[in-house]
N, C-alpha and C positions, 0 to 999 in steps of 0.2 A: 177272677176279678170282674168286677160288675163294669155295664159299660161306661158309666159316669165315671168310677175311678179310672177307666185307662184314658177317657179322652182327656182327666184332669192332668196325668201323668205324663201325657202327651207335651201337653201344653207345659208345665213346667222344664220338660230335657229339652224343648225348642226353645224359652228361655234362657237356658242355662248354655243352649249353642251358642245364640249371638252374643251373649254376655262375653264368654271366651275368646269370639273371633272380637271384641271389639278392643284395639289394643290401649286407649286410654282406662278403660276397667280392669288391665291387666298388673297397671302403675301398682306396684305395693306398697309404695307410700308418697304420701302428695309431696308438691317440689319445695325442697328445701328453701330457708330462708335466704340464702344467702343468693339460691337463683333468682329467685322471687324481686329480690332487690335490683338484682341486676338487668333485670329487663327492662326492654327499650318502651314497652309501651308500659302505664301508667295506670294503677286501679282505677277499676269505672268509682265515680263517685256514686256516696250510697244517696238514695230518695231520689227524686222525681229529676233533677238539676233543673230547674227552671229560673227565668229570668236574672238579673246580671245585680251586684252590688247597687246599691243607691251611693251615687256621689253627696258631699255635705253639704253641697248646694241643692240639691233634689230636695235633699230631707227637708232641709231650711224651707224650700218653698211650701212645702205642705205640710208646715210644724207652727200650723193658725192657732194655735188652740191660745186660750185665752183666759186665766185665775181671776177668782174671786176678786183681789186684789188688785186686778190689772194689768198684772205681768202680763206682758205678750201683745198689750196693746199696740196700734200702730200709730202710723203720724197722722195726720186728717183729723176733720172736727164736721162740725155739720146741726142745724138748729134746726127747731120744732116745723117751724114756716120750709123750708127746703123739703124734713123728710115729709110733709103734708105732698110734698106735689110728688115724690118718689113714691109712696104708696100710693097715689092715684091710679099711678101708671104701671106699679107692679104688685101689690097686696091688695086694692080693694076685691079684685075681683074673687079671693078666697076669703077673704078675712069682712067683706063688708065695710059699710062708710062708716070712719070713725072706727074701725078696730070691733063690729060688732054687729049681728045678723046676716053673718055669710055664712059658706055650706061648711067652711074650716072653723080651727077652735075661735073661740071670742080668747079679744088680747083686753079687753076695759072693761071693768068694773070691778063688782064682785067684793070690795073693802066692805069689811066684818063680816062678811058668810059665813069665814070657813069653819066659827066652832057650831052653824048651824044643823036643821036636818038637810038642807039643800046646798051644801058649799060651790059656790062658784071662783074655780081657780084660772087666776088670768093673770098676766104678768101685772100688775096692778095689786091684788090681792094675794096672791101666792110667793112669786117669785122672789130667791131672799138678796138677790146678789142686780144692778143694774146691768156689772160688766158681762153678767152671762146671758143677759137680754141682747148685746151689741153681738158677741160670739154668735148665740144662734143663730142670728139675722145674715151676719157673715158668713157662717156655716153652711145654711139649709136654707136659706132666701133665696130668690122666692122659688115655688114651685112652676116648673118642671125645670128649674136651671139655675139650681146652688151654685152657691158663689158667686155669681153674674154681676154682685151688686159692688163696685168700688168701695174701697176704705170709708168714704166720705158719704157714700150713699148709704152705708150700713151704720153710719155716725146720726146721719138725720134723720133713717128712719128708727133707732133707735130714741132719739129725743122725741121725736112727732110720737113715740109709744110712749115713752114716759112722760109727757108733757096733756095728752089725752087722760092717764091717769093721776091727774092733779100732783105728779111728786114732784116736775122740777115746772119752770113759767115757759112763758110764749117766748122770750129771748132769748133761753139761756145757752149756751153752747155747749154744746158735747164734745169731750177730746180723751185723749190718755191720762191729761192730769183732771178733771173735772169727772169724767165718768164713776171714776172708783172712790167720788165722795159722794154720790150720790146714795141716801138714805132710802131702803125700798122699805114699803110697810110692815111686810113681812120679816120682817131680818131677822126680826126676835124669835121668830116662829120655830125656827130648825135648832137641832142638837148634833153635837160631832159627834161621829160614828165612834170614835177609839175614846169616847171619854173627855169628861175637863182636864186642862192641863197635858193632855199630851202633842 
C-alpha cells in the first residue's frame, strides 16, 4: 500500500472513531413527532428574527403616500406668496431663484420642448399629476432633511411651484380639495401602463 493510500486510510478509521464515540450520531432515528411537540423549548424561528411587528398606528404615520387623485391628502392649504418665502429659506439654495439655475434639477419652464431635440422636463412641462408635485415636496424636501417641511409648508411650496409655472394665479390656494383640480400641461402627455379601459 502506497504511502498516500495509508495516511488516507488512516484519516478515514479516525473519522469513523469519533463518529461512534459521538452518541447523538449513534440516534438511529431522529426524535419522534410527538416528543418533538412536547418540548418545553420552542423551534428557533426560521431567517434572521429581526425587528418587532409594526403597530397600525406606526404604519399610519408612514403611509404619506399620496394618488393622482388626491387620496391621502392632508388638512392644510398654503398659497404662492407663503411657499415664495418657504423656498427662500429651504429650496433656493439647490433649486435657484425662481425654481431655476441652481446646481439641482430646474422645476420652471420647459412648456412645449418635450416633442423637441432638446426637451426640457420640469414640473411645469412634464409633470402630469399636480397632487404628485405636493407628495414629492412632502416626501424628499428639501435636501439633506426629508420630510422637515409641515403639511402647510409643502402646500405653499407646492403652489409658489405651480404658480411660477403660470398653471394656477398669485392667490390661489392650495389644499386637498383645490389641488386635485388642478390642470398640469402635461396630463395629456402619459398612457396607462395596463391599457384603456382597465
Amino acid at each position: 500500500m502506497s504511502t498516500s493510500r495509508t495516511h488516507a486510510c488512516a484519516i478515514v478509521a479516525a473519522g469513523l472513531t469519533l463518529f461512534s464515540m459521538n452518541p447523538a450520531a449513534q440516534q438511529s432515528s431522529p426524535q419522534p413527532a410527538a416528543e418533538r411537540r412536547a418540548s418545553p423549548h420552542p423551534p428557533a424561528p426560521k431567517g434572521p428574527a429581526l425587528g418587532v411587528p409594526a403597530s397600525a398606528e406606526e404604519i399610519a404615520a408612514m403611509d404619506i403616500s399620496v394618488g393622482p387623485d388626491g387620496a391621502g391628502l392632508p388638512p392644510g392649504s398654503g398659497t404662492p406668496k407663503q411657499g415664495a418665502a418657504v423656498y427662500a429659506a429651504k429650496c433656493i439654495v439647490c433649486h435657484g431663484p425662481e425654481g431655476a439655475n441652481g446646481v439641482n434639477d430646474r422645476l420652471v419652464g420647459g412648456q412645449g420642448t418635450l416633442t423637441g431635440a432638446t426637451p426640457v422636463k420640469t414640473i411645469g412641462s412634464y409633470w402630469p399629476y399636480a397632487t404628485t408635485v405636493f407628495d414629492y415636496v412632502r416626501r424628499a424636501m428639501p435636501y439633506p432633511a426629508p420630510h422637515s417641511l409641515s403639511d402647510a409648508e409643502a402646500y405653499a411650496v407646492t403652489a409658489y411651484l405651480l404658480q411660477l409655472n403660470g398653471i394656477i394665479g398669485a392667490d390661489d390656494v392650495m389644499d386637498a380639495t383645490s389641488l386635485p383640480k388642478v390642470k398640469m400641461p402635461n396630463h395629456g402627455g402619459f398612457v396607462s401602463a395596463t391599457g384603456p379601459g382597465r
